[in-house]
N, C-alpha and C positions, 0 to 999 in steps of 0.2 A: 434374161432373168436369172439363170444359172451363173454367168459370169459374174453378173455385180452379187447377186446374193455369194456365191463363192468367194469374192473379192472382203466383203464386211464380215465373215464368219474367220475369215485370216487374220485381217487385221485384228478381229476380237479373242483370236486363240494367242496371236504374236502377244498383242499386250496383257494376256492374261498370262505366257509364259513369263516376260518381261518383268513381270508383278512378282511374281513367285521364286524368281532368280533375286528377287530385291529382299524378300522376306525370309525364304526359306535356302538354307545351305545348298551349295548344288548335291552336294554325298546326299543327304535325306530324299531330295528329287529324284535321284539315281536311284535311291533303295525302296522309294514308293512305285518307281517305275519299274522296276522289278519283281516288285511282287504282286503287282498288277497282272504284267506278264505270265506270272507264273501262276496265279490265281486261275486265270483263262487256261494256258494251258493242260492244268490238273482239268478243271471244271469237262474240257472239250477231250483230254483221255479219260475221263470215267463213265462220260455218253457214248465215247465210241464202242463201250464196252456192252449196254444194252442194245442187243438184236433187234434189229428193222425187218421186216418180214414184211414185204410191198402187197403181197396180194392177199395179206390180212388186215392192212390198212386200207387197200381201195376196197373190202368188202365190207369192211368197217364204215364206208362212207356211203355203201347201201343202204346200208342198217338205218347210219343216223335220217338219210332223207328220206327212205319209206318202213315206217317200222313195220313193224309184226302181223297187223292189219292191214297196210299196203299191201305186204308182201302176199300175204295170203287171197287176201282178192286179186291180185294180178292176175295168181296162179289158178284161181278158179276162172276167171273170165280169158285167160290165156289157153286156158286147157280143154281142150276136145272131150276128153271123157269127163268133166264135172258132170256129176248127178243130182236130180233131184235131192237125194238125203245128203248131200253136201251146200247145197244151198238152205237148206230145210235146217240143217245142224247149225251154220252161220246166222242166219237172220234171226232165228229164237234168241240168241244175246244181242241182236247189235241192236242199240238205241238210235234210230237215224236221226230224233232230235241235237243229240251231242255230238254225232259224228260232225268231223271237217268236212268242207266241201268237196275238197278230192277225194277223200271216201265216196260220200252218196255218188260223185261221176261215177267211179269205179260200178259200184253196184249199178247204176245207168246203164254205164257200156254192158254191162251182164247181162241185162236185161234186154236191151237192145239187140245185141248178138246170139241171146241163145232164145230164140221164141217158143224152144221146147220146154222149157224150164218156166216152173208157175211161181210166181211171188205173194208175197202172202198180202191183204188188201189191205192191209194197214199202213204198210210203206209203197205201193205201186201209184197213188195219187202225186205224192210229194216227187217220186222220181221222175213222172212225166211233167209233173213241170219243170225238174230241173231240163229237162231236155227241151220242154216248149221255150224255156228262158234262154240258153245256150241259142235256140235257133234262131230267136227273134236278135239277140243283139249281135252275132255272126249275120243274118239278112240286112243289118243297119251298116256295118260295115264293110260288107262286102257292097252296095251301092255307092257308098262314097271308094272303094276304091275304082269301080268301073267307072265313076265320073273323071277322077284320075288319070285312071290309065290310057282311056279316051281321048284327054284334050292332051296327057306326052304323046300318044300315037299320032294323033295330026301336026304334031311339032318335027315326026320323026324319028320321037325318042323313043325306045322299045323298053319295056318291064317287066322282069321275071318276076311272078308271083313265090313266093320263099314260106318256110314252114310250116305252120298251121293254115293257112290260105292255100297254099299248094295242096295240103291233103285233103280240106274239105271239094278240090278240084279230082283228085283221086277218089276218095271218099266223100262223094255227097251225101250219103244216109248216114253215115257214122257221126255222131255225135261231139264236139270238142268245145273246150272251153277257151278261145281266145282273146285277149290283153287287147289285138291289133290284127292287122293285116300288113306284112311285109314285103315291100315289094324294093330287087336291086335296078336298077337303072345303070348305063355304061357312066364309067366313072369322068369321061368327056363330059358328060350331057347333066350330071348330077345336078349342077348349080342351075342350069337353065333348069331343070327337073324342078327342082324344087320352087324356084319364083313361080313354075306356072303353077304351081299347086295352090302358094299363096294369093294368087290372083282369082283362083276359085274363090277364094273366103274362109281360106285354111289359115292358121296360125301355128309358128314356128314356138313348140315350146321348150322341148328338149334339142340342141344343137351339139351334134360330138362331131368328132374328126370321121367318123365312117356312115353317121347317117341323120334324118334329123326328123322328127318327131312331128307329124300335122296333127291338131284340133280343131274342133269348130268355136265358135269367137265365145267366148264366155263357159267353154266345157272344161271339165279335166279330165275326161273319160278319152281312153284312146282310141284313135278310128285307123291312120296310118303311117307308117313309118317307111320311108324311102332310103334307098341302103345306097352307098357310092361301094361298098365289100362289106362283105360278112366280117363279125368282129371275131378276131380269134386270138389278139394280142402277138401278134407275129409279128408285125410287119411287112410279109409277103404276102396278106389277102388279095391284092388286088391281080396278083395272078392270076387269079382262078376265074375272072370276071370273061376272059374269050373264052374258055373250055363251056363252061356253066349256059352261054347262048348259044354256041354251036352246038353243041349236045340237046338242047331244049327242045318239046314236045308242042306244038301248036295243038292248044284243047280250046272247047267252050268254056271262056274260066267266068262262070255266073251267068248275065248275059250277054258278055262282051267277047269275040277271040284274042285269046291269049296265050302267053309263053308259059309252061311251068318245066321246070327242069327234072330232067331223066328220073329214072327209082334211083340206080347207082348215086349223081348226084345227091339226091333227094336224104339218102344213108347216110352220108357224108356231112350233111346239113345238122341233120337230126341228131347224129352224134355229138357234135364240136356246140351245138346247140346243148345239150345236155352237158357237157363238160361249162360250158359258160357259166350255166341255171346251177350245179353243183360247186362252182366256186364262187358264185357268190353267194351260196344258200338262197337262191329265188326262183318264185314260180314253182311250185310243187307240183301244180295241175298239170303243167307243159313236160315237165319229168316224167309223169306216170303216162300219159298219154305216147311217147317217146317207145316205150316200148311195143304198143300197140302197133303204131306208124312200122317199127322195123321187122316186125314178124308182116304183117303186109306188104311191105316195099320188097321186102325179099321174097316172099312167097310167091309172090303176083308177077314174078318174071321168069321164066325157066329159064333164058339164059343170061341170067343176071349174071354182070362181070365184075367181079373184084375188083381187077385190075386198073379201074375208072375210081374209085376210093380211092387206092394205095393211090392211082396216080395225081388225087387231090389232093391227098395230105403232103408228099413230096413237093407239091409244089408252093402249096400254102406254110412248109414248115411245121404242120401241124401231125407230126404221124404221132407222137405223145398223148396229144387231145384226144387223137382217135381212139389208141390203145386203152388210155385210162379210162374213158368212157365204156370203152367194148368190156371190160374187164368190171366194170360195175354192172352193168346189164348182163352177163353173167353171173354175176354171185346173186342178182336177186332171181332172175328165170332162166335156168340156164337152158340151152339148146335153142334160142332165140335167131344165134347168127353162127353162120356154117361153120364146121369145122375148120380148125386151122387156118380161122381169122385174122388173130393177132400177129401166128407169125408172117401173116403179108407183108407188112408194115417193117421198116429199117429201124427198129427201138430194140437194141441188143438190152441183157437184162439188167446190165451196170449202167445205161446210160438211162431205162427208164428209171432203177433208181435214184439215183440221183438228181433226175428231172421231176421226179414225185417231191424229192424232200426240197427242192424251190418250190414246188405247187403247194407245198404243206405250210412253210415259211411265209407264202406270199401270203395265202389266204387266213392263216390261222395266227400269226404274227404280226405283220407288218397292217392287213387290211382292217382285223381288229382290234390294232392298237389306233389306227387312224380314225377309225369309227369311232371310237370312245375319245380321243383330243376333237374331234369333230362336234362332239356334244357339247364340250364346256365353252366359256363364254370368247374364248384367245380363239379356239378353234371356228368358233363360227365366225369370226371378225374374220379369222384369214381365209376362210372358204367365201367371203360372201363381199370384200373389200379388197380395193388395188391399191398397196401400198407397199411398203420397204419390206414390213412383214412377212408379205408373202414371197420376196424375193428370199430371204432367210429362209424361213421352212421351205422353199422347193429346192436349195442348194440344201440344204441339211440332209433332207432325207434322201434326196441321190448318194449326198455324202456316208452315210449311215450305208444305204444300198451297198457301193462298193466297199466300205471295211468287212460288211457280212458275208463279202460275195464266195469263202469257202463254204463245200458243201458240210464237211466239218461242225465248222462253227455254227451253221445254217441249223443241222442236225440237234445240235446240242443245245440253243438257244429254243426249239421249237420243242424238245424233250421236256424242259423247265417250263416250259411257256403249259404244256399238257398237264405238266404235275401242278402248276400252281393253283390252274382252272378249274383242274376238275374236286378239288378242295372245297371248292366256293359253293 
């Protein structure tokens, strides 16, 4: 697809230069092409000029995904000494009909966690339902995946239960909001994995390169998701898939026995899972709840080992994921994860910047420019038709990729890109 779409985007620049040598003098070509040049490079020395300050951008990305009212209930339901007049002070403002859902959990898990603390009877009806609701559609999912894990276990094939599924195996009483149930399977056994699941009476609706998506025949509600590696956009995931089962914890996972992997793992998950959920701005609930999971996972071990993280991200290529994650979860609660975290990790502080301004590039440029050509009518023909088209746009935008590949120009394009936006 690359080659020929590469192949038609040549020929159509060759004879568009061809064209322009017929039309226009070559001196005029020469001095459009020059100040082209020169256009860019004024534009990329006057952004070099305004200051990057990394760690007031990743706490800037706290801010945007949990504002002010996240933030603050975190802190009260994170925090040992919250008091009654601190709860008493919060609920007299908050309207729980307008709050977002990930608010009311928040006040849930509060509730849930401090049973010293009284709630006023106005809102303690609506919150226990959200939590009767949470249980009942988590007890629907978790049966479909013991049916699951069951019939790959008499196959041979082994299933680590992953994220929010893992933790309600840690945490049974703790309350979450779950999408699905994740479960990785060895990356041999994946495809057999998957047909037996379809032979249940599961259907394939989402299919990516690292995992693929069951429903039941006629639903669109998620029940399971079978992983061949965790997505971390690396290319090195599937390293981690021997450490991740040898390390693994035989529990009661529901009714069934099962695998779920280490706390150290489990941190590891939880972070690059957060980094995921923050770059593509998704799942809010799964973010908040994230910090819960890691004040736990690390609490709940005395001799919880670092050295099992660092030596996940080393191997998955993800020690960036980790950091930028870890470095979020700090600006919003800090003292969450132990001193002297970040510097575990091989991210000197010129390479995280610069790995920050491709993460800023990808998501805030590139992926919102594609979302928005993806709306209009060209765009959905080529996301949704096999044709010449999409050989073009997939050569294009690789093509594009590599001219932007300075971090420079990466920088300076994404500086415009913030001034233009934030106009609107």
């Amino acid at each position: 697809m690359l080659i020929l779409g590469g192949l038609l985007i040549l020929c159509f620049v060759a004879c568009l230069i061809a064209l322009l040598c017929v039309l226009v003098p070559w001196r005029v070509l020469v001095w459009i092409l020059a100040i082209v040049v020169a256009l860019v490079l004024i534009t990329v020395g006057l952004c070099s000029l305004i200051p990057f300050h990394a760690d007031k951008v990743v706490a800037s990305h706290g801010d945007k995904a949990l504002g002010d009212l996240d933030r603050r209930l975190l802190r009260m339901a994170l925090d040992e000494g919250t008091s009654q007049a601190d709860l008493d002070d919060f609920t007299k403002d908050w309207d729980i009909e307008a709050a977002p859902i990930r608010s009311v959990l928040l006040v849930a898990y509060l509730m849930k966690t401090r049973p010293d603390l009284r709630f006023p009877d106005s809102i303690t009806p609506r919150l226990n339902g959200v939590l009767s609701f949470c249980r009942f559609q988590n007890l629907k999912r978790e049966a479909h995946y013991c049916k699951v894990a069951s019939a790959l276990e008499k196959e041979g094939i082994q299933s680590l239960i992953l994220k929010g599924g893992a933790m309600k195996v840690y945490r049974p009483d703790f309350p979450r909001w779950m999408n699905d149930i994740d479960a990785l399977v060895p990356a041999s056994g994946f495809e057999k994995a998957v047909d037996i699941a379809v032979s249940l009476g599961y259907n394939r609706i989402m299919v990516t390169d690292h995992s693929v998506d069951l429903h039941e025949e006629g639903s669109g509600d998620g029940l399971l998701d079978i992983h061949k590696h965790l997505e971390m956009f690396t290319g090195e995931e599937e390293k981690l898939n021997e450490g991740l089962f040898a390390r693994a914890i035989n529990r009661k996972v529901f009714s069934i026995n099962g695998l779920v992997p280490c706390q150290e793992d489990m941190v590891f998950i939880a972070l690059v899972n957060l980094y995921k959920n923050l770059a593509k701005n998704q799942t809010p609930e799964s973010s908040l709840t994230t910090f819960f999971d890691l004040r736990y996972l690390i609490g709940s071990k005395p001799d919880f080992d670092m050295r099992i993280v660092r030596e996940d991200a080393r191997l998955s290529g993800g020690e960036f994921q980790v950091v930028y994650a870890s470095k979020v979860v700090e600006s919003v609660v800090p003292g969450i994860l132990p001193d002297g975290w970040t510097g575990l990790f091989d991210v000197p502080e010129k390479s995280f910047k610069k790995q920050l301004i491709d993460f800023l590039f990808r998501r805030d440029v590139l992926s919102s420019s594609r979302d928005s050509f993806a709306e209009t009518k060209v765009g959905a023909s080529i996301k949704n038709d096999w044709n010449i088209l999409v050989f073009i746009w997939v050569a294009f935008v690789e093509i594009v990729k590599r001219i932007l590949s300075p971090s420079a120009l990466k920088y300076s394009i994404w500086v415009i890109h913030q001034a233009l936006t934030s106009k609107r």
